[in-house]
ZAMARGU-4260 file (C-alpha; in steps of 0.2 Angstrom, whole numbers, plus 5000, padded with zeros to 4 digits):
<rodrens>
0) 5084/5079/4961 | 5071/5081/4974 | 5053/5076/4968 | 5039/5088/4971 | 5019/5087/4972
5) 5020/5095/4955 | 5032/5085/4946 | 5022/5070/4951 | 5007/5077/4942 | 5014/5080/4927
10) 5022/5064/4929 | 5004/5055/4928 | 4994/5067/4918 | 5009/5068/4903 | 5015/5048/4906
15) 5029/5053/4894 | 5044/5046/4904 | 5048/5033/4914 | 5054/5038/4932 | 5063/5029/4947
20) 5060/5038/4966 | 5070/5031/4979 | 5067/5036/4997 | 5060/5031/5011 | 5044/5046/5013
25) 5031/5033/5003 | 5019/5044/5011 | 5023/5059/5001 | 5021/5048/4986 | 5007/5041/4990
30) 4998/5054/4996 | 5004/5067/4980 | 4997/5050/4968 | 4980/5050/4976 | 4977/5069/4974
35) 4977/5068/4955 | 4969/5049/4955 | 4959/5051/4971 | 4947/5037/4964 | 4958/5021/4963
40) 4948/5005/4962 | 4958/4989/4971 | 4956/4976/4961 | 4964/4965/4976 | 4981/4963/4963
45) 4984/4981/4962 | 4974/4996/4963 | 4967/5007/4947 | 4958/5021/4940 | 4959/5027/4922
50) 4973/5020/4915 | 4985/5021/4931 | 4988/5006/4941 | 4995/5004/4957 | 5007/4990/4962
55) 5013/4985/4978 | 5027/4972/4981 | 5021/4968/4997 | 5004/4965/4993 | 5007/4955/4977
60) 5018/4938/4976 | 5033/4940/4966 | 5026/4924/4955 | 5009/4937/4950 | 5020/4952/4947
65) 5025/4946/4929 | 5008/4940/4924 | 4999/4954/4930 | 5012/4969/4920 | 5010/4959/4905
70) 4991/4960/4906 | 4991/4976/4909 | 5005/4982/4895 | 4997/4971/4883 | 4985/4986/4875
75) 4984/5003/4875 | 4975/5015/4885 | 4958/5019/4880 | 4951/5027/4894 | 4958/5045/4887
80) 4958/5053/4870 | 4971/5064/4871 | 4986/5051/4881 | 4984/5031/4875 | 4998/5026/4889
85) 4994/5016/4904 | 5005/5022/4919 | 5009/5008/4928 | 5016/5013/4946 | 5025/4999/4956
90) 5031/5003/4973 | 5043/4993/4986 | 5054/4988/4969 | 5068/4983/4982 | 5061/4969/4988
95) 5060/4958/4968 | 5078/4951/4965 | 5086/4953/4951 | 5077/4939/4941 | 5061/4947/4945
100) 5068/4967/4944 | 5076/4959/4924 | 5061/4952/4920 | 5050/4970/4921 | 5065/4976/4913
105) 5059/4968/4898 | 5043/4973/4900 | 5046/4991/4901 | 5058/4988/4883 | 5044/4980/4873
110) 5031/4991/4880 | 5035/5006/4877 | 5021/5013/4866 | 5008/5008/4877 | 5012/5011/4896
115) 5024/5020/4904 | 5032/5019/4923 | 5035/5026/4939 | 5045/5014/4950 | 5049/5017/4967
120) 5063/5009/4979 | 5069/5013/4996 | 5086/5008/4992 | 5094/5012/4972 | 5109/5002/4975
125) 5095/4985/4977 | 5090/4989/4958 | 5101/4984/4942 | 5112/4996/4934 | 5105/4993/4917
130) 5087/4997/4924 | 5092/5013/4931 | 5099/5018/4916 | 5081/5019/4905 | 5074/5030/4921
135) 5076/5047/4927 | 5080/5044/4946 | 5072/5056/4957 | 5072/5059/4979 | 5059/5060/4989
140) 5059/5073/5004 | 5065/5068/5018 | 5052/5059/5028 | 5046/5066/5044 | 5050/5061/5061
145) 5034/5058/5068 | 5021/5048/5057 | 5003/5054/5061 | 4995/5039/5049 | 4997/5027/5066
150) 4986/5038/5078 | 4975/5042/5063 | 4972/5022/5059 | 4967/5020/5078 | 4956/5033/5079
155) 4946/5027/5064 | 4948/5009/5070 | 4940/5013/5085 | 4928/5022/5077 | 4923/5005/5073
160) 4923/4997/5085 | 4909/5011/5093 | 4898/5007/5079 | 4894/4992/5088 | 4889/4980/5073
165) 4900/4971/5061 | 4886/4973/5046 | 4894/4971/5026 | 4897/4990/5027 | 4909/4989/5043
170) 4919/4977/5034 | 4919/4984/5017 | 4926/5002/5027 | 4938/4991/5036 | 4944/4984/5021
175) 4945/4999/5013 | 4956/5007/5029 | 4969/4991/5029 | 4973/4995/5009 | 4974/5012/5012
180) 4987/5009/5026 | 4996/4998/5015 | 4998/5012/5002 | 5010/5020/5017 | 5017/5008/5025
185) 5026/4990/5023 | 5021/4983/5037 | 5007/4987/5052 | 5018/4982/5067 | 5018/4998/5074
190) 5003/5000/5074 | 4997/4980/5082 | 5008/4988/5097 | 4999/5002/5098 | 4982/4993/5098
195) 4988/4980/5113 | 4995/4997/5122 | 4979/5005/5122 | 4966/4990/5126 | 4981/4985/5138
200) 4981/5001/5147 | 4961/5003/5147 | 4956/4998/5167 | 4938/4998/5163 | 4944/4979/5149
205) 4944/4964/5162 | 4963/4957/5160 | 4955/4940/5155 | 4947/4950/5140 | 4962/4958/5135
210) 4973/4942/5136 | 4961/4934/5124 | 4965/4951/5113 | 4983/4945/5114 | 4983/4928/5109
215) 4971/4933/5095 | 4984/4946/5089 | 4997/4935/5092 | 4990/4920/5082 | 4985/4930/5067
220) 5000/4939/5067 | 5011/4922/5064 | 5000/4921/5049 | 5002/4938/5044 | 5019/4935/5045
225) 5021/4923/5031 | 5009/4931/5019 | 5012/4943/5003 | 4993/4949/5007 | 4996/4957/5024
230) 4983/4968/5022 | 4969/4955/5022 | 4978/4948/5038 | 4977/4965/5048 | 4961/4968/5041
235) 4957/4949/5051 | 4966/4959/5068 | 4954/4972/5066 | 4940/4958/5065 | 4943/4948/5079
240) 4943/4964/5092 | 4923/4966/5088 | 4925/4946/5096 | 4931/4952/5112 | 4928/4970/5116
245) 4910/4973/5110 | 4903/4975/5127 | 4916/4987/5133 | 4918/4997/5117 | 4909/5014/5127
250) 4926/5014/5136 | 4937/5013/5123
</rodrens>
């Protein structure tokens, strides 16, 4: 079955079953969760807002994942009246093996009275059998061909770059942007490329300004690379090109 905007929302504000979505359109997801929970906090583990907490394998290491579901399953929902379940919402499920993938298993057994789930996985055939069978499986629509988020992100890290100053305020909205991303996307290669295009493309940069670009990208991107916390890493990218282009940002 197809999942819609609506079945999503009675998903969250009923939290009475637990579902699997499988599909490649995170966006969709993403974008129909933060309609009904448009306030999430990150709490740089996972991200929450009135008893919903949002998971992200690729943010969190595998090793956390365990830990962090059995704090969070440990008590009941108090922030409502009316529904004492936590919904916990873990997306990119693919990517735990199965010792991992067994392990929440458990969790979702023994907690049953306090929280329930919404798991979502590009690819069903990566998740055990005998975890599918305690979820309703649902498809997200087809994802479309072209993915605006990429020209969006620019825009607004531009926007940025304008505004001249680095100041706590930048950084926290820069922050803010990296997560946000993350939410729709597994990785930000896409859109690294698209920031060397631009400046690369831009006559009014000195060539020996956007080299240094280059081999900044380049450096932190080996980093970024290897770490479970990309979006801190991107969030360093977006950082570094204050660094070079802040006298040429009327141009940009």
């Amino acid at each position: 079955m197809i999942i819609t905007e609506d079945i999503i929302n009675k998903i969250i504000q009923l939290r009475n079953i637990n579902v699997i979505i499988k599909g490649g359109n995170i966006e969709f997801l993403n974008t129909s969760i933060s309609r009904v929970n448009h306030k999430f906090i990150s709490d740089k583990k996972y991200y929450v807002y009135k008893g919903t907490f949002y998971i992200d394998i690729v943010t969190l290491a595998k090793k956390e994942l365990i830990n962090v579901l059995k704090e969070i399953c440990i008590s009941p929902n108090y922030y409502s009246e009316d529904i004492q379940k936590k919904l916990i919402i873990i997306v990119n499920f693919h990517l735990l093996n199965s010792i991992y993938q067994q392990s929440v298993k458990t969790i979702v057994d023994t907690t049953y009275n306090n929280c329930s789930f919404m798991i979502h996985t590009n690819n069903l055939n990566s998740v055990g059998r005998n975890i599918i069978s305690r979820f309703i499986v649902f498809t997200l629509p087809i994802k479309p061909n072209n993915d605006d988020t990429l020209q969006i992100t620019y825009n607004k890290i531009i926007k940025f770059l304008k505004k001249g100053k680095l100041n706590s305020k930048v950084v926290e909205d820069i922050r803010e942007l990296s997560y946000m991303y993350y939410m729709n996307h597994t990785h930000s290669t896409d859109l690294q490329k698209l920031l060397i295009k631009r400046i690369g493309s831009n006559s009014y940069i000195p060539n020996s300004i956007k080299y240094k670009v280059v081999e900044d990208i380049c450096r932190i991107n080996v980093l970024y690379q290897h770490s479970y916390r990309k979006p801190i890493f991107f969030e360093f990218i977006i950082i570094s090109l204050f660094k070079h282009l802040e006298h040429y940002t009327y141009n940009l």
